[in-house]
N, C-alpha and C positions, 0 to 999 in steps of 0.2 A: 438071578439069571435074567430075570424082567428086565432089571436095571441096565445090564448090561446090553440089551437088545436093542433098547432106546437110544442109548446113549449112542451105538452104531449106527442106527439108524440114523440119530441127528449130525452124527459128524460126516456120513456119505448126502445126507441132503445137503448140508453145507457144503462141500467139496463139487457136488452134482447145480448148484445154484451157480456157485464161483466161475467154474466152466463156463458157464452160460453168459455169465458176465462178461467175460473175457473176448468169447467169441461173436455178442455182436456188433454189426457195422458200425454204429453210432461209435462204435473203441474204437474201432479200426480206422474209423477216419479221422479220428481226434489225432491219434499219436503222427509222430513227425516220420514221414515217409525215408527210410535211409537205402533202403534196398537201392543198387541201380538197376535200369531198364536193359534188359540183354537188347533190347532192341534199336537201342541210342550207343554210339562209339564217340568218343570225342578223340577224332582223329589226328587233331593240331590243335595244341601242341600235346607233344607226349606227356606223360604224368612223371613229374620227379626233373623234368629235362631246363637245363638251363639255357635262354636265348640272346644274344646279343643282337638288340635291335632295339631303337627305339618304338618299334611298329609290333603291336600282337595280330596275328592271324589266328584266328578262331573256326574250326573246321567241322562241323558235328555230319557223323553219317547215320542216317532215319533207315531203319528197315520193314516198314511198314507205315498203314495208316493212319496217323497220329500227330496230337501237336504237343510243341515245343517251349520250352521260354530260355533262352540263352543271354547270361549275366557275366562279368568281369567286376570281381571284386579284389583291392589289392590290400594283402593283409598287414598290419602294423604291431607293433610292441607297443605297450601303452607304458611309457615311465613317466612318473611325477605327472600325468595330462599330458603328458608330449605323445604323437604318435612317431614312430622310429621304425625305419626300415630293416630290414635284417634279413639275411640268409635265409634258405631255405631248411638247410639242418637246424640253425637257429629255432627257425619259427616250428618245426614240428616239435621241440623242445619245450617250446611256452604251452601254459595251462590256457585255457579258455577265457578264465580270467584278464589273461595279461595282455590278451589282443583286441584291435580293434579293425573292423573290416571300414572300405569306401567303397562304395558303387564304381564305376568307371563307364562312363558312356549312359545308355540306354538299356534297358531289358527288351532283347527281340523277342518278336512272337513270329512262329514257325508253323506252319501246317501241311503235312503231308497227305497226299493223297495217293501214292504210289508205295508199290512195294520196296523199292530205290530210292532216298533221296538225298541230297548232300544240302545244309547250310553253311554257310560263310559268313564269315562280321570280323572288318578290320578293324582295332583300336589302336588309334596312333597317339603317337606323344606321352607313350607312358614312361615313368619313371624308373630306374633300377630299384628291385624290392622285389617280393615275394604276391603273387597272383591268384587268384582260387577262380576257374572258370567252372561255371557250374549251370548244367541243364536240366531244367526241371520237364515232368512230361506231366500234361494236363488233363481233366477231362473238359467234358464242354461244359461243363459250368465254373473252369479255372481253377479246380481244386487241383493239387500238387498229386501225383500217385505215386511218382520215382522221382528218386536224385544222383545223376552222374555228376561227380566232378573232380578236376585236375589240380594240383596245384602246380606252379612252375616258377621258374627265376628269370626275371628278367635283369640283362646286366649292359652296363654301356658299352658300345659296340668298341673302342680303344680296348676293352679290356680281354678283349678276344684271344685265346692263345695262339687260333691256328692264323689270325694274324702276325704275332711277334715271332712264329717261328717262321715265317715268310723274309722275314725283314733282318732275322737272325742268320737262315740260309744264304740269302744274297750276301751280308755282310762277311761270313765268316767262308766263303768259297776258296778260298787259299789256303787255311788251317784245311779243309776238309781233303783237298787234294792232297796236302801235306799226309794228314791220316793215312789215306786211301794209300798213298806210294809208301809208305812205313811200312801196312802191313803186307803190300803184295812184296817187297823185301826179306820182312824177316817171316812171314808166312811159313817157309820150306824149315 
């Protein structure tokens, strides 16, 4: 019965020490911050959305006192050393392995002092490929605490649909009246 007392004792002191490990700061700020900031929205571009433009517009809305750092990185398929562009259903497919990220531009730094506030950062001249904007929220000593971020597609603006169906309507406005008088005919 002794045996037994000990032995629970020492597996609740273990399990009671564990805890304790877990919970201080020293862990807490080692591990990599994934949470996002409910207080950070990254308003443009939307997350998943594909853009035709060779220009990113980067849009973060701040809802409170707090600073920022807002990064464009464009993500790659790593074959043979080659870095390769790819889709964005592509790219959610690849393992972590198979990618490689590039900076683009600068990392801003953003500081609010309002309970409102809007940042903006245009990145021109990017390429079609897959994008990951990501805002980190800092304390004053530049430690990371949250992480928002989007991915999205950027595509060459030719490849636009809602341009070729512009260019498809103009052309085919004959066929389309054609239609249109067919069915108000045999309609009845």
């Amino acid at each position: 019965m002794r045996k037994k007392i000990i032995a629970i004792l020492v597996i609740l002191m273990v399990l009671l020490s564990a805890q304790t490990v877990f919970a201080t700061p020293s862990a807490i700020s080692v591990a990599t911050p994934v949470t996002p900031n409910p207080n950070v929205t990254i308003v443009n571009p939307v997350s998943g959305s594909t853009i035709y433009s060779d220009n990113l517009l980067v849009s973060v809305k701040v809802t409170g006192p707090l600073s920022i750092k807002v990064s464009v990185t464009q993500e790659f398929k790593v074959e043979d050393g080659v870095n390769i562009s790819v889709s964005l259903e592509e790219n959610e497919k690849l393992e972590k392995a198979q990618t490689a990220n590039v900076t683009i531009g600068t990392t801003d730094a953003f500081t609010s002092t309002n309970n409102l506030s809007f940042h903006t950062k245009k990145v021109e001249n990017v390429k079609p490929g897959v994008y990951k904007i990501t805002v980190d929220t800092v304390d004053a000593e530049g430690d990371v605490l949250y992480t928002n971020s989007n991915l999205v597609e950027i595509k060459a603006k030719e490849e636009n649909p809602a341009n070729a169906a512009v260019v498809e309507s103009q052309s085919s406005g004959t066929a389309q009246f054609l239609k249109n008088l067919l069915r108000a005919i045999f309609r009845d």
